[in-house]
KOLZA-69019 format. One record per residue (C-alpha): residue in three letters; residue number from 1; x, z, y. Coordinates in Angstrom, 2 decimals. Last residue first. Layout:
! KOLZA-69019
<site><residuo>ALA</residuo><num>NUM</num><c1>X</c1><c3>Z</c3><c2>Y</c2></site>
...
This chain:
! KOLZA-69019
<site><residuo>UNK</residuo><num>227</num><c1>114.53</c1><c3>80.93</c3><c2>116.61</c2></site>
<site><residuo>UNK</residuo><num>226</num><c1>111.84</c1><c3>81.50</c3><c2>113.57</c2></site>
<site><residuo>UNK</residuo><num>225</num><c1>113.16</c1><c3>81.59</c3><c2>110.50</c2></site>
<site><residuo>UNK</residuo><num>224</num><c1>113.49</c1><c3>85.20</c3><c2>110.08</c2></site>
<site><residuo>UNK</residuo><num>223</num><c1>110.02</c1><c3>85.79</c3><c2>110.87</c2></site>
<site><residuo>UNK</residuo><num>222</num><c1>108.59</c1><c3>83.10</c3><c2>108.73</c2></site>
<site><residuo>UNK</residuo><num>221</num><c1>110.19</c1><c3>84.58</c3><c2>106.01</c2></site>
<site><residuo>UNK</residuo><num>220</num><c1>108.64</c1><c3>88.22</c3><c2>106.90</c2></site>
<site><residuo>UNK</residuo><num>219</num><c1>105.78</c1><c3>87.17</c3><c2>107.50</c2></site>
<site><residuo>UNK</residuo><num>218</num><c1>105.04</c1><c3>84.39</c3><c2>104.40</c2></site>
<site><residuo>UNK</residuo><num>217</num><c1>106.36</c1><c3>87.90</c3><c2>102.15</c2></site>
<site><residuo>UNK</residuo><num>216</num><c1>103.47</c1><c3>90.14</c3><c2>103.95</c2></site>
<site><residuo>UNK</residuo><num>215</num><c1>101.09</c1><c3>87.60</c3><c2>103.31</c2></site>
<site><residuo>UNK</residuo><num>214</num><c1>99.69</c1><c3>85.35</c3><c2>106.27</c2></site>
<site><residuo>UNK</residuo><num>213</num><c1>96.61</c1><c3>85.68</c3><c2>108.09</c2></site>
<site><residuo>UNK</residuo><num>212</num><c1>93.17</c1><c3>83.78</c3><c2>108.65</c2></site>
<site><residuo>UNK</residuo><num>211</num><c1>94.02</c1><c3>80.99</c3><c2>105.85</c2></site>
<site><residuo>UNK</residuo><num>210</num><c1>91.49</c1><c3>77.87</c3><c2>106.79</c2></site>
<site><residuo>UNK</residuo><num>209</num><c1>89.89</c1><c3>75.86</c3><c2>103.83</c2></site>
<site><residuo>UNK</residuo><num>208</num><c1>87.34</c1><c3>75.12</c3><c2>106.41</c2></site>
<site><residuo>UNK</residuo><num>207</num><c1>84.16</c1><c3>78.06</c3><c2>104.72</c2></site>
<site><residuo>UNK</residuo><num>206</num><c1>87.32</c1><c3>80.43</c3><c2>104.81</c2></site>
<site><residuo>UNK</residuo><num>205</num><c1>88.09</c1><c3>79.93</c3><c2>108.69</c2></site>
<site><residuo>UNK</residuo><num>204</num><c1>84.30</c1><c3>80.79</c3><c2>109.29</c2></site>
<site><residuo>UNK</residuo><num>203</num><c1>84.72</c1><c3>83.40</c3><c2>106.90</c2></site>
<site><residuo>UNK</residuo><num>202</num><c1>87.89</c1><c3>84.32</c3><c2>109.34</c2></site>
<site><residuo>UNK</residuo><num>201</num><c1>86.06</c1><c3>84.17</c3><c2>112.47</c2></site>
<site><residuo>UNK</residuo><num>200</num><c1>83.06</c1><c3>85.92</c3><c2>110.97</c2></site>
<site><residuo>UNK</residuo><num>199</num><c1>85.19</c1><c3>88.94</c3><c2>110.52</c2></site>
<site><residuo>UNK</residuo><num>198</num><c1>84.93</c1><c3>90.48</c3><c2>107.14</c2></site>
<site><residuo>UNK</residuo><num>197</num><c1>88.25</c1><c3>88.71</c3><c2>105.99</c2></site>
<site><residuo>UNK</residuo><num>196</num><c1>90.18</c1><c3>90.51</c3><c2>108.77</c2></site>
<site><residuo>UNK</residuo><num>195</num><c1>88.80</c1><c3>94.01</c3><c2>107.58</c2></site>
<site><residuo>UNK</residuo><num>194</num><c1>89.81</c1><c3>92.96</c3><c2>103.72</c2></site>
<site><residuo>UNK</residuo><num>193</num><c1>93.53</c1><c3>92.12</c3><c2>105.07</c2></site>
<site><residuo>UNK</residuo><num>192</num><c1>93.74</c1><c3>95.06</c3><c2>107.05</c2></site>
<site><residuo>UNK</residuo><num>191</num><c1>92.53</c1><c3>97.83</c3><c2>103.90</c2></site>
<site><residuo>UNK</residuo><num>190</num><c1>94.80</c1><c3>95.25</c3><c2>101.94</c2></site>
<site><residuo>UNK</residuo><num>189</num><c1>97.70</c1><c3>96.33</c3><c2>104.10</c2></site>
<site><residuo>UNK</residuo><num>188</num><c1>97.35</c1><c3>99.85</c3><c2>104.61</c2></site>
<site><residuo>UNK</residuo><num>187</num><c1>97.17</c1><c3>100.07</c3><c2>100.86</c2></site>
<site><residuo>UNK</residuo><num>186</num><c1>100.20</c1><c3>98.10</c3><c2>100.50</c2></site>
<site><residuo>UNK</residuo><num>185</num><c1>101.92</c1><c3>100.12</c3><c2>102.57</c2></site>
<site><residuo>UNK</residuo><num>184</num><c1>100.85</c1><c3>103.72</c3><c2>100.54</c2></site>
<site><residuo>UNK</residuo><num>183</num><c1>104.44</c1><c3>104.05</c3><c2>99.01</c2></site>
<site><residuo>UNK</residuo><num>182</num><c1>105.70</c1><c3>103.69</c3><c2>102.45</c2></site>
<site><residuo>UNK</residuo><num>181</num><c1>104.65</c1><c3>106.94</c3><c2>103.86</c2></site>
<site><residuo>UNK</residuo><num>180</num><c1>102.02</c1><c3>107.16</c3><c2>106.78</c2></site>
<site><residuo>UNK</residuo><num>179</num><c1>103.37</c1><c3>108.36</c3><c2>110.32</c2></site>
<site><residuo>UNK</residuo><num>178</num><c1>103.13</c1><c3>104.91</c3><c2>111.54</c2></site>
<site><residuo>UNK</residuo><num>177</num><c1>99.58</c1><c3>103.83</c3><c2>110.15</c2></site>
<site><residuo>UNK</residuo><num>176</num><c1>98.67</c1><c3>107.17</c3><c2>111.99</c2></site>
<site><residuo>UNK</residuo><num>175</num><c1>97.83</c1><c3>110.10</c3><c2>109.65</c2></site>
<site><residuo>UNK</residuo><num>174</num><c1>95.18</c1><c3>110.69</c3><c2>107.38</c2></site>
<site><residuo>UNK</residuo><num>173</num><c1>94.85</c1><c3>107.54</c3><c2>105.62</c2></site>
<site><residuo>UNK</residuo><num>172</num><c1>90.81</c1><c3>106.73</c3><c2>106.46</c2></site>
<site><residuo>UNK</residuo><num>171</num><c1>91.25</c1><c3>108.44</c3><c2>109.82</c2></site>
<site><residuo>UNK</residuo><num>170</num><c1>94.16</c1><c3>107.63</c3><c2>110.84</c2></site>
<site><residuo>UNK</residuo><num>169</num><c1>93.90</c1><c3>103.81</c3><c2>109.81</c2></site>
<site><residuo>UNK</residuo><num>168</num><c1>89.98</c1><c3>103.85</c3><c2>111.79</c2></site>
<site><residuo>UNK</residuo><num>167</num><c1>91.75</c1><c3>105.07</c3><c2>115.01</c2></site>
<site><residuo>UNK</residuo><num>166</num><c1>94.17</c1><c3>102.37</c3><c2>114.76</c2></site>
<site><residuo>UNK</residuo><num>165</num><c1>90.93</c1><c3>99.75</c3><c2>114.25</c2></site>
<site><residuo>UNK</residuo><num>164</num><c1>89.26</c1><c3>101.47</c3><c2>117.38</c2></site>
<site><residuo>UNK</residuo><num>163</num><c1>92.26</c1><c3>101.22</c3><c2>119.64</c2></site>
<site><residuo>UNK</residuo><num>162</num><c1>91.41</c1><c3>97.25</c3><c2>120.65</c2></site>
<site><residuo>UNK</residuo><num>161</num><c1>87.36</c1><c3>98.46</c3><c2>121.52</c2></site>
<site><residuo>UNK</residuo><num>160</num><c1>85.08</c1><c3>95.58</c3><c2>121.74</c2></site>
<site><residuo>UNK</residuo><num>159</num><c1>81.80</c1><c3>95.96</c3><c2>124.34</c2></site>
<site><residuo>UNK</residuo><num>158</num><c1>78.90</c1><c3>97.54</c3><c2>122.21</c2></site>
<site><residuo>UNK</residuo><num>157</num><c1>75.86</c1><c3>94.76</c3><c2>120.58</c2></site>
<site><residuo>UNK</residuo><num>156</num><c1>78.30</c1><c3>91.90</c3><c2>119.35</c2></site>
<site><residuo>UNK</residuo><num>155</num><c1>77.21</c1><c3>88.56</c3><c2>118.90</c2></site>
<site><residuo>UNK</residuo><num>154</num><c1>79.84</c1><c3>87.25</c3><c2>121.12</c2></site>
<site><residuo>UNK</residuo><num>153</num><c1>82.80</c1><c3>87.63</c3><c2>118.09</c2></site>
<site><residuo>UNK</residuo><num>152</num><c1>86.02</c1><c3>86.68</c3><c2>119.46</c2></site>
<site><residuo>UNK</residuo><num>151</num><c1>86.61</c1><c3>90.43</c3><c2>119.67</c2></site>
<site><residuo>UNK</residuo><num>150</num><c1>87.03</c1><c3>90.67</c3><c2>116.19</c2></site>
<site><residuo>UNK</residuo><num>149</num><c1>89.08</c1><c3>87.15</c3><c2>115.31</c2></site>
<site><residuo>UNK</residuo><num>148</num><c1>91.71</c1><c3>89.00</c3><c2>117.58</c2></site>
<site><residuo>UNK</residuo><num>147</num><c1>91.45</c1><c3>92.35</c3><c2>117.18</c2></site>
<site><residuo>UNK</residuo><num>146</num><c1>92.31</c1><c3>91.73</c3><c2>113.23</c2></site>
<site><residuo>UNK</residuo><num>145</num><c1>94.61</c1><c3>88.93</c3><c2>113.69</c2></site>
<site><residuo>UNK</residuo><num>144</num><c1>96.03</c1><c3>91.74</c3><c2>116.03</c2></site>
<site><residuo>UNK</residuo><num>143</num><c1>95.82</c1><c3>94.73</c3><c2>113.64</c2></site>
<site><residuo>UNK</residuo><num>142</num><c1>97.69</c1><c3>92.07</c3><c2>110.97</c2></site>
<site><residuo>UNK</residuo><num>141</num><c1>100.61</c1><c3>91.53</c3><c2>113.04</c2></site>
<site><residuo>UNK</residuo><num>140</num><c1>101.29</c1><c3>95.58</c3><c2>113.49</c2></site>
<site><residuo>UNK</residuo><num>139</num><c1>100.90</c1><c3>95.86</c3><c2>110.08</c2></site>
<site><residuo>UNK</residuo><num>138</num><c1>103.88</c1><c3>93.37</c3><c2>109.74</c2></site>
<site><residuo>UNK</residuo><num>137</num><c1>105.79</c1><c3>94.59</c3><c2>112.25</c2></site>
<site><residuo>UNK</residuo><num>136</num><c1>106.14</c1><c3>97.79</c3><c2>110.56</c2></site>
<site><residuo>UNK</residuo><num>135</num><c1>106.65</c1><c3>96.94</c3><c2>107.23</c2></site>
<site><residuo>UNK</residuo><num>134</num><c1>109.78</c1><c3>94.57</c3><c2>108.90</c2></site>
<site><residuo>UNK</residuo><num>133</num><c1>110.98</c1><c3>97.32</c3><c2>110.42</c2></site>
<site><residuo>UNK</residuo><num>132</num><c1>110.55</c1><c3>100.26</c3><c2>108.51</c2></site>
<site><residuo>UNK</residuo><num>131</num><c1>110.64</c1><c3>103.39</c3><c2>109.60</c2></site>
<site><residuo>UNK</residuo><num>130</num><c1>107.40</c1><c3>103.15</c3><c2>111.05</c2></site>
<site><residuo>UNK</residuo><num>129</num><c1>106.14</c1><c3>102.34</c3><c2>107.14</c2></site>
<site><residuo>UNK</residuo><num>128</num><c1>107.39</c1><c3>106.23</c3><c2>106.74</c2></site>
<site><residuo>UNK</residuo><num>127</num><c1>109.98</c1><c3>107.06</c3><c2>104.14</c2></site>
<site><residuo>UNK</residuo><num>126</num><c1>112.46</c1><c3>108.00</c3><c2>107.20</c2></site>
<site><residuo>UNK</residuo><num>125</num><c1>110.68</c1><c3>110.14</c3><c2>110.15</c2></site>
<site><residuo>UNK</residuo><num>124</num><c1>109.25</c1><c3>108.00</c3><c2>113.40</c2></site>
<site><residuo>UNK</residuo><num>123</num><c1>110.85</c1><c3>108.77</c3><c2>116.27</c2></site>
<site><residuo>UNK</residuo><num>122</num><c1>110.02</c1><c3>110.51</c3><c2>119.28</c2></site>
<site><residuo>UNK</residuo><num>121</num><c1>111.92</c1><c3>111.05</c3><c2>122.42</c2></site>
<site><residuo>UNK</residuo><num>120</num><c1>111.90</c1><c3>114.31</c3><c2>124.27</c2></site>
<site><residuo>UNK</residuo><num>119</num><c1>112.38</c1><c3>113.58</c3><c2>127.98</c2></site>
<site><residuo>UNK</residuo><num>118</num><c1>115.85</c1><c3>114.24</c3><c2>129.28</c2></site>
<site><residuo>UNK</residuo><num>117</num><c1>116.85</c1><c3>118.31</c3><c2>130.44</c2></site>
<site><residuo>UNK</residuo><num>116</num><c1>115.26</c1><c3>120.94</c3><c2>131.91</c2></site>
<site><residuo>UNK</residuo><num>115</num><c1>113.09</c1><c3>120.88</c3><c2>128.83</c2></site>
<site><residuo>UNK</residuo><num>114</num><c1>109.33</c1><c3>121.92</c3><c2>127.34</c2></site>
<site><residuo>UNK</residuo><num>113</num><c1>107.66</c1><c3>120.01</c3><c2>124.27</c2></site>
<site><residuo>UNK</residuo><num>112</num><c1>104.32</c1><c3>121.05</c3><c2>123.40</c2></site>
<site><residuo>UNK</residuo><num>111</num><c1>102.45</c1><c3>119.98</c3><c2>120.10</c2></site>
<site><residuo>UNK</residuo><num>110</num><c1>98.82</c1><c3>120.58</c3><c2>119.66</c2></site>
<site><residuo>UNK</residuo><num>109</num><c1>96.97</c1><c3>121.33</c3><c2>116.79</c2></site>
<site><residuo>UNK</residuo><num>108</num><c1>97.12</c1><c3>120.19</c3><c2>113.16</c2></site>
<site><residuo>UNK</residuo><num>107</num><c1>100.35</c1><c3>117.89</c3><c2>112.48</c2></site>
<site><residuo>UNK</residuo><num>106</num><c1>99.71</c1><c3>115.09</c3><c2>110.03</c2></site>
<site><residuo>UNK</residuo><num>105</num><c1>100.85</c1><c3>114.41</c3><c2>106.69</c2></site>
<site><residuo>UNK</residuo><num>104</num><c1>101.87</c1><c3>110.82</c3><c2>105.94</c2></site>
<site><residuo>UNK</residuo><num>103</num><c1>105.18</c1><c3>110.80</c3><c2>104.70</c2></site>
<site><residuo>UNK</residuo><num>102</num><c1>106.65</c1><c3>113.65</c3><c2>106.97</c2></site>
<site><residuo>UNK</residuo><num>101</num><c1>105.39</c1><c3>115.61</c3><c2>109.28</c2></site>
<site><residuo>UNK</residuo><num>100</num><c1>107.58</c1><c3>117.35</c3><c2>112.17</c2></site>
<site><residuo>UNK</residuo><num>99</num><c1>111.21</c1><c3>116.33</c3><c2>112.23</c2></site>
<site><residuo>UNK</residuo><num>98</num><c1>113.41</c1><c3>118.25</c3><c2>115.33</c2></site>
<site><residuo>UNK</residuo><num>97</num><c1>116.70</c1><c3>116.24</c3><c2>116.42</c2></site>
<site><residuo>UNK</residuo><num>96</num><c1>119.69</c1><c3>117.69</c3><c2>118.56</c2></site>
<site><residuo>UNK</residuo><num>95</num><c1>120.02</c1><c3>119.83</c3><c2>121.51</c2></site>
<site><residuo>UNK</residuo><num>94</num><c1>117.54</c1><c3>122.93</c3><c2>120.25</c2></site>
<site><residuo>UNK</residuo><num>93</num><c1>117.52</c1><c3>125.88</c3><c2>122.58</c2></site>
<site><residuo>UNK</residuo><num>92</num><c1>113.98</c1><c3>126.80</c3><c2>120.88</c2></site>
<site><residuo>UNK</residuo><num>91</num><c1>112.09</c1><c3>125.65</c3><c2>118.33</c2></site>
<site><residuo>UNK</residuo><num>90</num><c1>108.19</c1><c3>126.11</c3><c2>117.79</c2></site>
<site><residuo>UNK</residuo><num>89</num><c1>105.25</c1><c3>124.55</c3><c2>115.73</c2></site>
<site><residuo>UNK</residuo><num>88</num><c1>101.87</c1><c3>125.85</c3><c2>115.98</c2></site>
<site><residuo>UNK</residuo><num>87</num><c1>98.91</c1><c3>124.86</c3><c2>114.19</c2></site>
<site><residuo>UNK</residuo><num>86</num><c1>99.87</c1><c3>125.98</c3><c2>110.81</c2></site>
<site><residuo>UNK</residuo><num>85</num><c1>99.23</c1><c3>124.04</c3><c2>107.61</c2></site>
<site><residuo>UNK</residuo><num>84</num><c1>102.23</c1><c3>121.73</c3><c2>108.80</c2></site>
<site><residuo>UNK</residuo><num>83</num><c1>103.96</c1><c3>121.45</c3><c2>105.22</c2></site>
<site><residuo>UNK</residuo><num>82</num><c1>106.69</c1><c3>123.94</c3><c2>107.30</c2></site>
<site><residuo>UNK</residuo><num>81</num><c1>104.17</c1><c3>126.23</c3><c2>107.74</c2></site>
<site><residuo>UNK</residuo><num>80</num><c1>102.58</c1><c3>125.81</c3><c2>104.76</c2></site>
<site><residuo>UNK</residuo><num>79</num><c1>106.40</c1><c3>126.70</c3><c2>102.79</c2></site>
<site><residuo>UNK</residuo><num>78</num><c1>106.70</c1><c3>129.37</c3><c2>105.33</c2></site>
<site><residuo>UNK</residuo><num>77</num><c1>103.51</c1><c3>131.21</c3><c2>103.59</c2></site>
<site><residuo>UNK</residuo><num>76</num><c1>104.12</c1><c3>130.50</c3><c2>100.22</c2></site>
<site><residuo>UNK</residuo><num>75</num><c1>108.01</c1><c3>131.35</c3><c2>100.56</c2></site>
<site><residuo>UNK</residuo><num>74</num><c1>106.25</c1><c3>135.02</c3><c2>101.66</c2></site>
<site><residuo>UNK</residuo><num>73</num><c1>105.53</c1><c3>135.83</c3><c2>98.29</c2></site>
<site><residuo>UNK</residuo><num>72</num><c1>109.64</c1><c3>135.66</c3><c2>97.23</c2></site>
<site><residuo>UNK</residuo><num>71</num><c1>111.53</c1><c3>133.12</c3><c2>95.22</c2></site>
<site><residuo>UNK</residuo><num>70</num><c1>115.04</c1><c3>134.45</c3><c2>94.00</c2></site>
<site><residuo>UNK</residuo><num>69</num><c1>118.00</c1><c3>134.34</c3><c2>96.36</c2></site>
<site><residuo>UNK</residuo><num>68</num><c1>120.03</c1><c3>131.16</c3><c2>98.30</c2></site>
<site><residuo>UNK</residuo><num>67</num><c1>123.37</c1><c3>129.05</c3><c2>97.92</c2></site>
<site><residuo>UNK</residuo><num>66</num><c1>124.72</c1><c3>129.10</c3><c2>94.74</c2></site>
<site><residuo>UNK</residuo><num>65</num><c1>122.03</c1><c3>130.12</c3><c2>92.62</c2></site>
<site><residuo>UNK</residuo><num>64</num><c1>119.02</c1><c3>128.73</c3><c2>94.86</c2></site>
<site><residuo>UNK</residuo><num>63</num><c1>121.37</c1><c3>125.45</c3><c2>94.99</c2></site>
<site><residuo>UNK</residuo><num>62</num><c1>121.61</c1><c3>125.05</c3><c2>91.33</c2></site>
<site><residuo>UNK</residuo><num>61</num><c1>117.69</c1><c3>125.78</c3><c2>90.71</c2></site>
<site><residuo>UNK</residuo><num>60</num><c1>116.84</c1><c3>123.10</c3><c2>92.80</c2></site>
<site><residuo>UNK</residuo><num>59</num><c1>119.05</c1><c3>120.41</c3><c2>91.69</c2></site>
<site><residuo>UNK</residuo><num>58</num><c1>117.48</c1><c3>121.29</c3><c2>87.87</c2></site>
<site><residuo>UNK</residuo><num>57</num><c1>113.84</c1><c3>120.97</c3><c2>89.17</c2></site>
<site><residuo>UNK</residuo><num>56</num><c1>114.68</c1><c3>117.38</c3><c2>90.80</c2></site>
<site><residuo>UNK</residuo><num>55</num><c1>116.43</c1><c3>116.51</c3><c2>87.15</c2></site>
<site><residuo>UNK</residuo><num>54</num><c1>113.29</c1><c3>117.82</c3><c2>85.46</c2></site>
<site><residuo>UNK</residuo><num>53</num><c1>111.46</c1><c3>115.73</c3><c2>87.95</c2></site>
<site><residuo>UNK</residuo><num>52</num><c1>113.17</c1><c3>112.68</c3><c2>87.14</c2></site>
<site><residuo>UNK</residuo><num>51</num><c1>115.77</c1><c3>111.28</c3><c2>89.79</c2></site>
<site><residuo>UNK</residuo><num>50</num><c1>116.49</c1><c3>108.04</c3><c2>87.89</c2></site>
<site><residuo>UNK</residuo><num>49</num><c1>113.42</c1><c3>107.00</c3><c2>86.90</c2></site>
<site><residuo>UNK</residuo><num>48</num><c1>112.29</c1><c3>108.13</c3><c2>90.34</c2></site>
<site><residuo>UNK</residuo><num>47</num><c1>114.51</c1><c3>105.98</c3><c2>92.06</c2></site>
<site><residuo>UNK</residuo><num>46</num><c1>113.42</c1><c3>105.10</c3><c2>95.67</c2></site>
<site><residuo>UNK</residuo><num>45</num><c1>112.26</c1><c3>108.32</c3><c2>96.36</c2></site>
<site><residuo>UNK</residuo><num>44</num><c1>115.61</c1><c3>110.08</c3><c2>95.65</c2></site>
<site><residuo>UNK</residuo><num>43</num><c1>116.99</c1><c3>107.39</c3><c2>97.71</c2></site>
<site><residuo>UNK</residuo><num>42</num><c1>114.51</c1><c3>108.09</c3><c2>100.74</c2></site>
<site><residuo>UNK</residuo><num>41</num><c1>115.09</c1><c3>111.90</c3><c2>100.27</c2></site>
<site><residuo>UNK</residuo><num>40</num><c1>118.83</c1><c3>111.52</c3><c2>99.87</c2></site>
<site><residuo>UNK</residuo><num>39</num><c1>119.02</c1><c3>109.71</c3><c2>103.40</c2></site>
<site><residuo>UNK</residuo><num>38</num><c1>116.99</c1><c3>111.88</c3><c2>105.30</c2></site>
<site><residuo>UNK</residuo><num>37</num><c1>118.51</c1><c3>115.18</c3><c2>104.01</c2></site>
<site><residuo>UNK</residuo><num>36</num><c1>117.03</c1><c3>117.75</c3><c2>101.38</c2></site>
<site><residuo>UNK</residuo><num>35</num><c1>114.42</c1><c3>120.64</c3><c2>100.80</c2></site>
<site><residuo>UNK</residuo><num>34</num><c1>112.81</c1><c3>120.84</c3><c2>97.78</c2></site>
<site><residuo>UNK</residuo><num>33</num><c1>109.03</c1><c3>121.48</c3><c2>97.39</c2></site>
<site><residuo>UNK</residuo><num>32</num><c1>106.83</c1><c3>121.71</c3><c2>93.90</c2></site>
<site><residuo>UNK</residuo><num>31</num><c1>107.78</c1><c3>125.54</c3><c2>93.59</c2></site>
<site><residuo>UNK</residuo><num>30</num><c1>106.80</c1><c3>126.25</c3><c2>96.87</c2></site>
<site><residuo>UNK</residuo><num>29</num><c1>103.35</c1><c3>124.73</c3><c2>96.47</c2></site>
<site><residuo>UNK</residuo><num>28</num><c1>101.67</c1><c3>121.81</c3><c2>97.71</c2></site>
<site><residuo>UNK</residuo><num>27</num><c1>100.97</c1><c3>120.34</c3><c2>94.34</c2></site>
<site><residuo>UNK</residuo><num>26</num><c1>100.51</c1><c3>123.68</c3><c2>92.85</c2></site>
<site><residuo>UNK</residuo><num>25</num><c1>97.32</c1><c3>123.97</c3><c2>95.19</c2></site>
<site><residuo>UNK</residuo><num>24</num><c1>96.17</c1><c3>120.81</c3><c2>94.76</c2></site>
<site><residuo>UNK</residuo><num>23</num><c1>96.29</c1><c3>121.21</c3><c2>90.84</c2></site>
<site><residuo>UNK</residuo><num>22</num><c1>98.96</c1><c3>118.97</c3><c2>88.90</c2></site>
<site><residuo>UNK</residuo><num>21</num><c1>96.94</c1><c3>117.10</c3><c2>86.06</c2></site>
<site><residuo>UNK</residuo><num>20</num><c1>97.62</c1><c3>113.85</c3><c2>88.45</c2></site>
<site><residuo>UNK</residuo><num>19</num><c1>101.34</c1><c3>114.48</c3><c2>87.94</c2></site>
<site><residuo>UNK</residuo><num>18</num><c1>103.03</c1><c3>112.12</c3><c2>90.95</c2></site>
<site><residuo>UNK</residuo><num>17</num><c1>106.88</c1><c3>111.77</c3><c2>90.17</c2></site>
<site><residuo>UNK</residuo><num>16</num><c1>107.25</c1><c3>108.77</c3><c2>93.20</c2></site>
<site><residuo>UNK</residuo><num>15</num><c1>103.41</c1><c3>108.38</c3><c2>94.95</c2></site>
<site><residuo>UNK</residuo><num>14</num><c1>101.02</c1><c3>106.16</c3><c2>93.51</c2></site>
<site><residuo>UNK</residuo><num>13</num><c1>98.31</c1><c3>109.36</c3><c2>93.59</c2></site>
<site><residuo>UNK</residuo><num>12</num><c1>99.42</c1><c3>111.68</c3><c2>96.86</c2></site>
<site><residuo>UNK</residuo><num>11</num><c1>101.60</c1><c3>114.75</c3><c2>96.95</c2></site>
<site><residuo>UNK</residuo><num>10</num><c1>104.93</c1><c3>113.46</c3><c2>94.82</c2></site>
<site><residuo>UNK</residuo><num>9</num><c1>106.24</c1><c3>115.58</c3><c2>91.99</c2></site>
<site><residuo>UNK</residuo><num>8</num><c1>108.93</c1><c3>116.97</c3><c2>93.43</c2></site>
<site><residuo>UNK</residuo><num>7</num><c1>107.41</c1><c3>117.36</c3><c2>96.95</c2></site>
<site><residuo>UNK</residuo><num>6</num><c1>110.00</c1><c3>117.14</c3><c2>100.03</c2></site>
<site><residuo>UNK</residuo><num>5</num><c1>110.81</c1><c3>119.10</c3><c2>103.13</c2></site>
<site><residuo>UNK</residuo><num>4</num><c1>113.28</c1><c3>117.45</c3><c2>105.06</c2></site>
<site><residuo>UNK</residuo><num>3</num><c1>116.15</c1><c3>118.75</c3><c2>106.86</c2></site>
<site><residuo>UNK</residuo><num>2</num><c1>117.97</c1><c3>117.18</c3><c2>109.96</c2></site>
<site><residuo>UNK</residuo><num>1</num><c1>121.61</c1><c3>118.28</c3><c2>110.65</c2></site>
């Protein structure tokens, strides 16, 4: 069984429930975080009209009654932990699946994994634009338009660096264009787009009447048409 820690009203502006009066500190809180599956978070997410805050709130308190105890001071201090606000994350003896970061928060530190048995092998978590096929492949298409009209360019002072671009996603959304949550796809996508459009390849490709990368709908139907 995989668990998922979850905000009620959602961490980051654009984000399902989001309260912008909500104070950092309250956003992250224990009373803003419910813990649920994989598939319920992603369908909670997806209908936020439906699953209102009040409703999220109610859920809560049903499952504390039947199932757990009145909140204590140190909920504050597991609920950072398991928001990765520690450095260090452990499990031991475990045979089955471990999530760590979730919609676009990012582990501080350094994560070891240590086994007799197969390799640990990491997967993206659900809600996250890696989890998504079609999202995924599309950023991944616009990173090489990107290095591709950018290292065209021979006017260049420093040899062209393919990484750099990923590098700039994490450090611009805080977390690898992978590990960040769906709601902030289109971001990821114009920030792309307007990188692509700054190359002189594509203002050269502008100046001709020339497109320099497709939308995300073009993509994805030109995707499924192709053989």
């Amino acid at each position: 069984m995989t668990g998922e820690v979850c905000h009620i009203r959602a961490q980051s502006s654009g984000g399902p429930r989001f309260d912008s009066t909500q104070t950092e500190d309250a956003r992250h809180a224990f009373a803003n975080l419910i813990l649920l599956c994989r598939r319920h978070h992603k369908i909670i997410d997806a209908e936020p009209g439906l699953y209102s805050v009040d409703t999220l709130e109610e859920i809560k308190t049903i499952q504390e009654e039947h199932l757990g105890r009145p909140e204590q001071e140190t909920d504050g201090f597991f609920a950072k932990v398991l928001l990765n606000a520690m450095s260090r994350i452990e499990t031991r003896n475990n045979t089955g699946n471990v999530v760590i970061g979730s919609l676009g928060a990012i582990v501080a530190g350094t994560l070891n994994f240590k086994g007799s048995g197969k390799a640990p092998r990491f997967q993206t978590a659900a809600g996250t634009i890696g989890a998504d096929q079609e999202a995924s492949r599309y950023v991944q298409y616009l990173i090489r338009q990107y290095n591709q009209f950018a290292s065209a360019d021979t006017s260049r002072a420093t040899k062209f660096n393919h990484a750099v671009i990923s590098k700039n996603i994490e450090s611009r959304f805080r977390s690898s264009w992978r590990d960040t949550a769906m709601e902030r796809f289109a971001e990821v996508c114009v920030y792309l787009q307007e990188r692509i459009r700054k190359t002189r390849v594509a203002k050269s490709n502008s100046v001709k009447g020339h497109r320099s990368f497709s939308t995300f709908e073009d993509y994805t139907r030109e995707t499924k048409r192709a053989p």
